[in-house]
PDB file of N, CA, C and O in Angstrom:
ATOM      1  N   UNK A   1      33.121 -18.788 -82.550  1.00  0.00           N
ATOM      2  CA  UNK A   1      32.903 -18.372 -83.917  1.00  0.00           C
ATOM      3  C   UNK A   1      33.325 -16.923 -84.145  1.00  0.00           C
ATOM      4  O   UNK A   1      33.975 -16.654 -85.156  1.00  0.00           O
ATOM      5  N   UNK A   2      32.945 -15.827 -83.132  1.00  0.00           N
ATOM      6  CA  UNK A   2      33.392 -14.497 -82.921  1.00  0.00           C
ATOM      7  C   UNK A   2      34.744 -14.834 -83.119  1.00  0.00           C
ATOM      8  O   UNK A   2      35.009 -14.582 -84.295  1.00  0.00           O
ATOM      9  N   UNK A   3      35.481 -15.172 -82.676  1.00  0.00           N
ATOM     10  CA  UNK A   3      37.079 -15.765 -82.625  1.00  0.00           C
ATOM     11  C   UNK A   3      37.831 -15.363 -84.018  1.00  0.00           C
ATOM     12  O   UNK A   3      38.655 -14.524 -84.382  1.00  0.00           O
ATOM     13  N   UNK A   4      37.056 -16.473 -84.611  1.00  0.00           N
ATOM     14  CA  UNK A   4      37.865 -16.820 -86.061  1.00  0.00           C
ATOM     15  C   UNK A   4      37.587 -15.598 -87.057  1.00  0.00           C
ATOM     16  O   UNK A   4      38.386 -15.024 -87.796  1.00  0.00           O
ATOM     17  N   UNK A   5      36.199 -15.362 -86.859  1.00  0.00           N
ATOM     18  CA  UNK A   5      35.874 -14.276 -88.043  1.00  0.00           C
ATOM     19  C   UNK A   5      36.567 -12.922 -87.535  1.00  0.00           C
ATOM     20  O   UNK A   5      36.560 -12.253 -88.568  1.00  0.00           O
ATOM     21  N   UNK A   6      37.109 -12.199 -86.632  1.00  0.00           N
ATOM     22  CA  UNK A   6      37.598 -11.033 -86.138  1.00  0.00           C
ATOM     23  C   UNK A   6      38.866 -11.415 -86.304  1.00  0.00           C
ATOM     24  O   UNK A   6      39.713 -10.823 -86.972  1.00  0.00           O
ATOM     25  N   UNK A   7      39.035 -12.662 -85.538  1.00  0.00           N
ATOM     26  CA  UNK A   7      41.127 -13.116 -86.457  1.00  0.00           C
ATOM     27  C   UNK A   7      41.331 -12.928 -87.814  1.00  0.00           C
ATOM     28  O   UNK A   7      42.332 -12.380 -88.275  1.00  0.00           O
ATOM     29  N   UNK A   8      40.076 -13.525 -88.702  1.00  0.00           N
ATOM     30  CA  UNK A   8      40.629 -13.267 -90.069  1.00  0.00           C
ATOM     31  C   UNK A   8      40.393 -11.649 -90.611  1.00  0.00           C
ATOM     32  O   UNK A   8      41.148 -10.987 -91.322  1.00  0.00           O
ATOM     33  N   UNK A   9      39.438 -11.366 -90.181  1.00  0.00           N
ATOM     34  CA  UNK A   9      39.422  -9.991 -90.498  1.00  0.00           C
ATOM     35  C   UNK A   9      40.665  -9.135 -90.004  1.00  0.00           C
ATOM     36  O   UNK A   9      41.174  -8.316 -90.769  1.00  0.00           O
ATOM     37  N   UNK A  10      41.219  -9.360 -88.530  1.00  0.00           N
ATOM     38  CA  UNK A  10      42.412  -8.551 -88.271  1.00  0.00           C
ATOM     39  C   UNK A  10      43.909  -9.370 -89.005  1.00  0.00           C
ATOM     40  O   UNK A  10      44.954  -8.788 -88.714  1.00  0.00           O
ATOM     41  N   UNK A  11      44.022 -10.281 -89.652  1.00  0.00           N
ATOM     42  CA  UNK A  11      45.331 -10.695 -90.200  1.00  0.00           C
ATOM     43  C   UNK A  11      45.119 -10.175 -91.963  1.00  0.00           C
ATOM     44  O   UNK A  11      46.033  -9.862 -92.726  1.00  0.00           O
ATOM     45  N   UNK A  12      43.677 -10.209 -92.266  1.00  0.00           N
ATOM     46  CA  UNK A  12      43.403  -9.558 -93.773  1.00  0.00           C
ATOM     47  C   UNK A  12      43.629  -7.880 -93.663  1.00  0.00           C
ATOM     48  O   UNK A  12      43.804  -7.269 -94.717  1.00  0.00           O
ATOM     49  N   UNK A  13      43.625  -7.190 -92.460  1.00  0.00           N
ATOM     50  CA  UNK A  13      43.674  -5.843 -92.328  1.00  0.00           C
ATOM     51  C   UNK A  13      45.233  -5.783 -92.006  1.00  0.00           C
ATOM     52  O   UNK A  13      45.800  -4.702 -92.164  1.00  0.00           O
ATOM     53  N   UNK A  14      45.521  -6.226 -91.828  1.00  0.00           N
ATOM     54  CA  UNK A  14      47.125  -6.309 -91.341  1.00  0.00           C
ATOM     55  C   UNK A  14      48.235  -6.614 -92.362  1.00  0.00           C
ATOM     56  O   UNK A  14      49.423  -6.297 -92.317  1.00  0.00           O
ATOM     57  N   UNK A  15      47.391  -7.478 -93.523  1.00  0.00           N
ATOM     58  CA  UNK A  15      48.080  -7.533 -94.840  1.00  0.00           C
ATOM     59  C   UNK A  15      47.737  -6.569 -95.647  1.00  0.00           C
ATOM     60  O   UNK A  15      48.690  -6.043 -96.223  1.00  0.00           O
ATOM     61  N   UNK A  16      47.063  -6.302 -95.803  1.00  0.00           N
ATOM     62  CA  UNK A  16      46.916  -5.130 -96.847  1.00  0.00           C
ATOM     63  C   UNK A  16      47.471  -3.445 -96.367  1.00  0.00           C
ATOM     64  O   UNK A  16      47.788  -2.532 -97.129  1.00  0.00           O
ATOM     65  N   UNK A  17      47.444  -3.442 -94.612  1.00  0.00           N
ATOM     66  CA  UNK A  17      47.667  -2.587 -94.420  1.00  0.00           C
ATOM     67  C   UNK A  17      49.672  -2.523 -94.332  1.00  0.00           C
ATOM     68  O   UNK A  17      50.439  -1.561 -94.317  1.00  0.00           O
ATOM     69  N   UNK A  18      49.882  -3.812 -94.296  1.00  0.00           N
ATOM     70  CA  UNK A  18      51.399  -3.976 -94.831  1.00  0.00           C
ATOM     71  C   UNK A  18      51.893  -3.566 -96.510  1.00  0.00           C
ATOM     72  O   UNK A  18      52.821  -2.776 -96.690  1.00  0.00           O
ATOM     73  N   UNK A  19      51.277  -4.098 -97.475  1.00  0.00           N
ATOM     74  CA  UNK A  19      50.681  -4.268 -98.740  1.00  0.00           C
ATOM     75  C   UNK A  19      50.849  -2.481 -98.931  1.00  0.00           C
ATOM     76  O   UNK A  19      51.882  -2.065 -99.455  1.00  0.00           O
ATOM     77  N   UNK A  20      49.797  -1.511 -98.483  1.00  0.00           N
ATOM     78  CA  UNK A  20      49.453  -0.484 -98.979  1.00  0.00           C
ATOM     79  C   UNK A  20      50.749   0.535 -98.393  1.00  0.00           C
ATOM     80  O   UNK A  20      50.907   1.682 -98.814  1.00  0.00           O
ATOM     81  N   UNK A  21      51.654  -0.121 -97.325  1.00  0.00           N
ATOM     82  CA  UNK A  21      53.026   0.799 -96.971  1.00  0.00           C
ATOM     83  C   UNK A  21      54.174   0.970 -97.614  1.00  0.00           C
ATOM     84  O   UNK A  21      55.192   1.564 -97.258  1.00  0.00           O
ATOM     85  N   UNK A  22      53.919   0.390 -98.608  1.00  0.00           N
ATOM     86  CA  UNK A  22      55.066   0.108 -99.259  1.00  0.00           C
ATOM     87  C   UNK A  22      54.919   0.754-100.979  1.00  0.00           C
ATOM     88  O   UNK A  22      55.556   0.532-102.008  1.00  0.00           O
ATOM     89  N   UNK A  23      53.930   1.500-100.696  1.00  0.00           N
ATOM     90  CA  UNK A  23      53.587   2.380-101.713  1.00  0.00           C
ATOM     91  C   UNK A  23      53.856   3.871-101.445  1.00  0.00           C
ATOM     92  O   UNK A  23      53.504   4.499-100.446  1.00  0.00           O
ATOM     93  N   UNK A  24      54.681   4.423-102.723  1.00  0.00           N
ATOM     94  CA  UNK A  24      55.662   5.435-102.234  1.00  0.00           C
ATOM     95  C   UNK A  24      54.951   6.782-103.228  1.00  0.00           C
ATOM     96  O   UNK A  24      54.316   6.620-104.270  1.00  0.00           O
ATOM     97  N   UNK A  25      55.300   8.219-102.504  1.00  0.00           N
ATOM     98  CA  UNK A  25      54.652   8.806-103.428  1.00  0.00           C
ATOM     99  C   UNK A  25      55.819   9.629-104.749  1.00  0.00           C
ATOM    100  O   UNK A  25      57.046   9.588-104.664  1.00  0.00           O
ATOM    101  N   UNK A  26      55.097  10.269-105.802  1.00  0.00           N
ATOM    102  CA  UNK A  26      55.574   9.661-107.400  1.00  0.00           C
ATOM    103  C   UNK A  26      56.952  11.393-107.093  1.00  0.00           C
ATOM    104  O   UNK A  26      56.983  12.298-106.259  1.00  0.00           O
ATOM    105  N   UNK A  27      57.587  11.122-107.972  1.00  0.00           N
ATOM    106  CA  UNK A  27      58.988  12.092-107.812  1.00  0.00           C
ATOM    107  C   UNK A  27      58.038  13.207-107.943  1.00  0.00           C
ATOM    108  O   UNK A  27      58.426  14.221-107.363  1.00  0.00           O
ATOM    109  N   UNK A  28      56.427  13.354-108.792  1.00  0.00           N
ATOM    110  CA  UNK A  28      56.095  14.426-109.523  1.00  0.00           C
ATOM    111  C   UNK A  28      55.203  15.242-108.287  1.00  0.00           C
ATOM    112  O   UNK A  28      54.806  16.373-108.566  1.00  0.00           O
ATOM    113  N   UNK A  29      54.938  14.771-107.154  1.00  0.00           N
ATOM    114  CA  UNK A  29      54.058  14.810-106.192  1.00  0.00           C
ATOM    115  C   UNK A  29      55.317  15.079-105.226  1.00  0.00           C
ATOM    116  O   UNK A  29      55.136  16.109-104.577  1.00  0.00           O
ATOM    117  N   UNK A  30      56.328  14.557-104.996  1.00  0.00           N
ATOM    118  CA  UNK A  30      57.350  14.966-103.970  1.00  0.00           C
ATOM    119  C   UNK A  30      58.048  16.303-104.512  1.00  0.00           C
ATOM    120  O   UNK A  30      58.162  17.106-103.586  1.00  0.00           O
ATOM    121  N   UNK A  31      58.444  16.689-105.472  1.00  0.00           N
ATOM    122  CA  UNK A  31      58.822  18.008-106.154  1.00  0.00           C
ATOM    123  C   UNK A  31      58.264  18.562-106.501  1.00  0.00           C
ATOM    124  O   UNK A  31      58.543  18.767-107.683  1.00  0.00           O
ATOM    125  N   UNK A  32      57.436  19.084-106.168  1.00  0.00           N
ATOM    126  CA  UNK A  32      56.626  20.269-106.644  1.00  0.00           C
ATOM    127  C   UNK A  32      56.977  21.549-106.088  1.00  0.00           C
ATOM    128  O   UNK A  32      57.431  21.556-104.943  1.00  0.00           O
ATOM    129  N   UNK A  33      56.819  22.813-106.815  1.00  0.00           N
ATOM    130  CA  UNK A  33      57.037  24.349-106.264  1.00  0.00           C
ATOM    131  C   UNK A  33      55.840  24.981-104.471  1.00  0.00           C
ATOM    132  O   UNK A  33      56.109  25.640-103.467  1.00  0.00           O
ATOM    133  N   UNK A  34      54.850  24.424-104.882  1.00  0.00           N
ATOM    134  CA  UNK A  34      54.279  24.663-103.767  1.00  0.00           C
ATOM    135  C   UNK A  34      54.008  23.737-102.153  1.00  0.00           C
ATOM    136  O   UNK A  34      53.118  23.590-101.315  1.00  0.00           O
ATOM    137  N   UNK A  35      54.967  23.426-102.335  1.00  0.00           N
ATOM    138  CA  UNK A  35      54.861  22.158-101.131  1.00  0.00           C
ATOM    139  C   UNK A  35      55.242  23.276 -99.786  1.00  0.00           C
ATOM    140  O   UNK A  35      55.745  24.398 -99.741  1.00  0.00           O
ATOM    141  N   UNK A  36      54.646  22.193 -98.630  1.00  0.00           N
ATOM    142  CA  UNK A  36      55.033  23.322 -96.919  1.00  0.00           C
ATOM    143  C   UNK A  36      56.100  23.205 -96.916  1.00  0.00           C
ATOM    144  O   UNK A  36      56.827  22.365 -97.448  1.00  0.00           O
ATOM    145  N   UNK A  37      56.430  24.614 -95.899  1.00  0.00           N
ATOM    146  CA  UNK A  37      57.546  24.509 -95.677  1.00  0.00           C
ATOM    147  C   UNK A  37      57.736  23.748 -93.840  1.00  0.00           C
ATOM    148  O   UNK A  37      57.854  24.508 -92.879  1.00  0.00           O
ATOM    149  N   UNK A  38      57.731  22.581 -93.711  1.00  0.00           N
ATOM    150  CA  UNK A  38      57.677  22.362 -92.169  1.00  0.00           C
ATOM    151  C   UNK A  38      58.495  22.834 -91.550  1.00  0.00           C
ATOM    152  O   UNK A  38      58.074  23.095 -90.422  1.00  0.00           O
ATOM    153  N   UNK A  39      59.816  23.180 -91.743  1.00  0.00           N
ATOM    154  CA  UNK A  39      61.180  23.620 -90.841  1.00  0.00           C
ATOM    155  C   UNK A  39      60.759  24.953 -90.826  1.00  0.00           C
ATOM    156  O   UNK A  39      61.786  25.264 -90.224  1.00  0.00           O
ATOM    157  N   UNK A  40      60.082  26.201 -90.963  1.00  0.00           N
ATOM    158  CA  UNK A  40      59.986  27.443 -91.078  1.00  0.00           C
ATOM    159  C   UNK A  40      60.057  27.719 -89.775  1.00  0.00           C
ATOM    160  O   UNK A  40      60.793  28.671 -89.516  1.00  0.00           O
ATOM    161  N   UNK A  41      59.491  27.155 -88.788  1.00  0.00           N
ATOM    162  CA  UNK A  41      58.699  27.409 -87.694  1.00  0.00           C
ATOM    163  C   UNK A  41      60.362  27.036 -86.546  1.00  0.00           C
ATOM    164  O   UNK A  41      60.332  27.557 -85.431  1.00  0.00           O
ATOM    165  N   UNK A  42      61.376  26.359 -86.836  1.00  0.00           N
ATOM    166  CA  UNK A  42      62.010  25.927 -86.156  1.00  0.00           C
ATOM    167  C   UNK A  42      63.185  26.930 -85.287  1.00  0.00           C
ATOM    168  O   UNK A  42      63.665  26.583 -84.208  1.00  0.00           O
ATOM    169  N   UNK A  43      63.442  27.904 -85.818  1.00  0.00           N
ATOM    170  CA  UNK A  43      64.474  28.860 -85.016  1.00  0.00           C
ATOM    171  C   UNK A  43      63.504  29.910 -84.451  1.00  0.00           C
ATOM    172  O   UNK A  43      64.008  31.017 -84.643  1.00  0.00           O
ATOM    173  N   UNK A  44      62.385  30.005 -83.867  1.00  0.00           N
ATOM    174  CA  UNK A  44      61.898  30.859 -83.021  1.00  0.00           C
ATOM    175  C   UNK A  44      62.029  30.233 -81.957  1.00  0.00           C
ATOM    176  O   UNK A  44      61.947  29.031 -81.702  1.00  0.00           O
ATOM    177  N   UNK A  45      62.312  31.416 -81.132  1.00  0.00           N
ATOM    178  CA  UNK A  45      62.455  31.177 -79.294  1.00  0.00           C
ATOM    179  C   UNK A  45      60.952  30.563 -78.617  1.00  0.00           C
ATOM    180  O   UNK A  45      59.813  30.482 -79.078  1.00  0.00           O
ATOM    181  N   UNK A  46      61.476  30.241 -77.490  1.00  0.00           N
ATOM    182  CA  UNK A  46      60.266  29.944 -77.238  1.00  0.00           C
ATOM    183  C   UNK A  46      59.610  30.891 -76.164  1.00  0.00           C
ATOM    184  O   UNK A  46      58.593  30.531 -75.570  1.00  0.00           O
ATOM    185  N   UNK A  47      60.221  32.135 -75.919  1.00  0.00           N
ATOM    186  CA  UNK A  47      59.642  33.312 -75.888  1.00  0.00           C
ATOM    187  C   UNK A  47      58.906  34.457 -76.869  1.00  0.00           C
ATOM    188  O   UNK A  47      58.762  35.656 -76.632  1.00  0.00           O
ATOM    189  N   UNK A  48      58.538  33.786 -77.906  1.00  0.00           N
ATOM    190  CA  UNK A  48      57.705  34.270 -78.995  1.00  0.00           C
ATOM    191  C   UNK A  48      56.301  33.608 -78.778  1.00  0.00           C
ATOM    192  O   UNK A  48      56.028  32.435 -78.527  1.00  0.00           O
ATOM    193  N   UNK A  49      55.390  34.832 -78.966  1.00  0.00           N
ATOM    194  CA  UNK A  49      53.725  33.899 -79.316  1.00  0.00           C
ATOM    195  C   UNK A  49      53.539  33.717 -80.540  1.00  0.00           C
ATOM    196  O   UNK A  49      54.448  34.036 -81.307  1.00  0.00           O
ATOM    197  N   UNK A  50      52.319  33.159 -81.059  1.00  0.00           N
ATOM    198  CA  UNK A  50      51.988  33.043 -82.108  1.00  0.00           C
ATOM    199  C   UNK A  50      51.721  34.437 -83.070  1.00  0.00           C
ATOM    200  O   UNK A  50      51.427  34.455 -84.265  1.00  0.00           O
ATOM    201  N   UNK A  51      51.936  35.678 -82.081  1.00  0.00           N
ATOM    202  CA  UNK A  51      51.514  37.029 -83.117  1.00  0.00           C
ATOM    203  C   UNK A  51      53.053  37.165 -83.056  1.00  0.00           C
ATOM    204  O   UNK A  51      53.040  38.009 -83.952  1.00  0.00           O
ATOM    205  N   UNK A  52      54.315  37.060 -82.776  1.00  0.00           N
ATOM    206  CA  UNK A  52      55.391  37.410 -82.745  1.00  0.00           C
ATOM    207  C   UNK A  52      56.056  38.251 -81.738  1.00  0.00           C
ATOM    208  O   UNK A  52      57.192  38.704 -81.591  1.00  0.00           O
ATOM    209  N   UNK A  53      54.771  38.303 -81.000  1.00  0.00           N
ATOM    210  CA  UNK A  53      55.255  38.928 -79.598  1.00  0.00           C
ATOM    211  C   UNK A  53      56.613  38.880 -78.759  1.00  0.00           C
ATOM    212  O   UNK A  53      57.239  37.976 -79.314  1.00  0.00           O
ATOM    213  N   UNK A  54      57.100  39.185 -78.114  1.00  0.00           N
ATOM    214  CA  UNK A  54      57.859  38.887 -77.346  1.00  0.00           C
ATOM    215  C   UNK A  54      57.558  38.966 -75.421  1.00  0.00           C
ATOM    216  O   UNK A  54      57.409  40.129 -75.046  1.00  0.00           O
ATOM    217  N   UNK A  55      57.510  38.416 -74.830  1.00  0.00           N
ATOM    218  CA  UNK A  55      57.526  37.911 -73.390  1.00  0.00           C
ATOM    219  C   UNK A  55      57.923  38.393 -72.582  1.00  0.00           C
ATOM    220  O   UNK A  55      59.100  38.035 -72.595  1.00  0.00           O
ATOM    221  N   UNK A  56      57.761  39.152 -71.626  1.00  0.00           N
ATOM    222  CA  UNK A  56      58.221  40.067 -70.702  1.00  0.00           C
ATOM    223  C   UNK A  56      58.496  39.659 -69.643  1.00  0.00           C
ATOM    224  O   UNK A  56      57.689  40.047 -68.798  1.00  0.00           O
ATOM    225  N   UNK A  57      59.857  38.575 -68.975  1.00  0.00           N
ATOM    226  CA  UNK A  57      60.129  37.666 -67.668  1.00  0.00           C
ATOM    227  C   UNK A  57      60.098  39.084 -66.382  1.00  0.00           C
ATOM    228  O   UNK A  57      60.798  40.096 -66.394  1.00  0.00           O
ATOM    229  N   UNK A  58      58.915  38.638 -65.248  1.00  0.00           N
ATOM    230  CA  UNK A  58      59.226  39.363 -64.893  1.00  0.00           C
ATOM    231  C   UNK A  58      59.511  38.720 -63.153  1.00  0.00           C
ATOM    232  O   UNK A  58      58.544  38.054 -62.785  1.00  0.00           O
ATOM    233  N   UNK A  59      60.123  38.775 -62.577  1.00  0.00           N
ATOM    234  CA  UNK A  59      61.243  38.447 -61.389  1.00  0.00           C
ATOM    235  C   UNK A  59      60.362  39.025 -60.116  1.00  0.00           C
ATOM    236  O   UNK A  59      60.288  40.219 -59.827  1.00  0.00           O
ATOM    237  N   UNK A  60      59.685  37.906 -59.384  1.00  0.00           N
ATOM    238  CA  UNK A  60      58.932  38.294 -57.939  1.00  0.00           C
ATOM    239  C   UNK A  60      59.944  39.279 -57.172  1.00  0.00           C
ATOM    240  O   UNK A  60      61.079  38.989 -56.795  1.00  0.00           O
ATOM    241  N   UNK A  61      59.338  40.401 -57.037  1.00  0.00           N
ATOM    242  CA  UNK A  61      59.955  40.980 -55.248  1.00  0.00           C
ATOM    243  C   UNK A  61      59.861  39.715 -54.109  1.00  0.00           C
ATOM    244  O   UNK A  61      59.177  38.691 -54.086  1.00  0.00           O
ATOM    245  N   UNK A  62      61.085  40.392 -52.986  1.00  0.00           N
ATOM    246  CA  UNK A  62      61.097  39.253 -52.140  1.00  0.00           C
ATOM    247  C   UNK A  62      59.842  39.371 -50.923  1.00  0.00           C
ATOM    248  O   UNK A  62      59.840  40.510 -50.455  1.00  0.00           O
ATOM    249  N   UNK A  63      59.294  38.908 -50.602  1.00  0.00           N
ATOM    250  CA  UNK A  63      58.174  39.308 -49.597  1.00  0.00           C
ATOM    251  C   UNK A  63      58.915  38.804 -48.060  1.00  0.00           C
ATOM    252  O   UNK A  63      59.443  37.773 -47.642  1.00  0.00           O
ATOM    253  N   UNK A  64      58.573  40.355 -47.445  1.00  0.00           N
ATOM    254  CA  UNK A  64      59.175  39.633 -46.023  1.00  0.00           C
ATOM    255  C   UNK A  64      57.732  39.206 -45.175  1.00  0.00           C
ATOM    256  O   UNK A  64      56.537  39.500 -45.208  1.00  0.00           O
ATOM    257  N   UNK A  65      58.715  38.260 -44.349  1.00  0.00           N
ATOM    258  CA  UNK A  65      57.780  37.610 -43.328  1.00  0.00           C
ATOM    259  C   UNK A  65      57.116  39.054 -41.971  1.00  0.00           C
ATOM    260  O   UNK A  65      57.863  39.882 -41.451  1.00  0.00           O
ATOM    261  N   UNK A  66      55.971  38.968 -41.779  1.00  0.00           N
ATOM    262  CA  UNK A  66      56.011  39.740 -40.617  1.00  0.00           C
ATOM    263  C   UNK A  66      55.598  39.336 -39.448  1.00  0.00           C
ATOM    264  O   UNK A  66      55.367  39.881 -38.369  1.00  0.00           O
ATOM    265  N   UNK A  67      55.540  38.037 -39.960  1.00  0.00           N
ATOM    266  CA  UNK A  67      55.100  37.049 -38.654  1.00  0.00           C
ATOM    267  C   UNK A  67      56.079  37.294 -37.432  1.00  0.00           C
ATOM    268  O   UNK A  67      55.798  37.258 -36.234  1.00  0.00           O
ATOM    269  N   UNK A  68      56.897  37.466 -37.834  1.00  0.00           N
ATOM    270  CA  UNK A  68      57.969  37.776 -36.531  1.00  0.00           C
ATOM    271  C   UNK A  68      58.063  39.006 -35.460  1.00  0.00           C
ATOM    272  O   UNK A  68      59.075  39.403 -34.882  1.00  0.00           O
ATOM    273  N   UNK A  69      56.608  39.544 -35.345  1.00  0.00           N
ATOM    274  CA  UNK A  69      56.817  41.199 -35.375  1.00  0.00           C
ATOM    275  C   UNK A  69      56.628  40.494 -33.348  1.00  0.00           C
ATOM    276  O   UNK A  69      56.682  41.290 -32.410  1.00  0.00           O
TER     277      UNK A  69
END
C-alpha cells in the first residue's frame, strides 16, 4: 500500500514539477537597470584575495642533508 501512495505522489511531483519548468520569467523582470552583475568577478587572478590583496610566492631554500657528515 506504501508502494502505490509514494508512486503516485512521486509521478504527481514529477508532473507538476515538469509543468512549473516551463515557466519563463517576464521581459520586465529580465531587463531591469538593477540586476547582478555575475561576470564581474571573472578576470581576477587567482592570486588575488577577497580584500584585493596580492600573494607573495615565496620559493623554499634548498636544505642540505647533513646526514652525511
Amino acid at each position: 500500500m506504501n508502494i502505490l501512495i509514494f508512486g503516485l505522489l512521486t509521478i504527481i511531483s514529477l508532473f507538476i514539477f515538469l509543468k512549473l519548468g516551463k515557466i519563463k520569467a517576464s521581459t520586465k523582470q529580465l531587463n531591469r537597470e538593477n540586476r547582478i552583475k555575475w561576470t564581474q568577478n571573472q578576470n581576477q587572478t587567482l592570486n588575488e584575495n577577497a580584500d584585493n590583496s596580492k600573494t607573495v610566492e615565496v620559493k623554499p631554500s634548498q636544505i642540505s642533508d647533513q646526514s652525511d657528515k
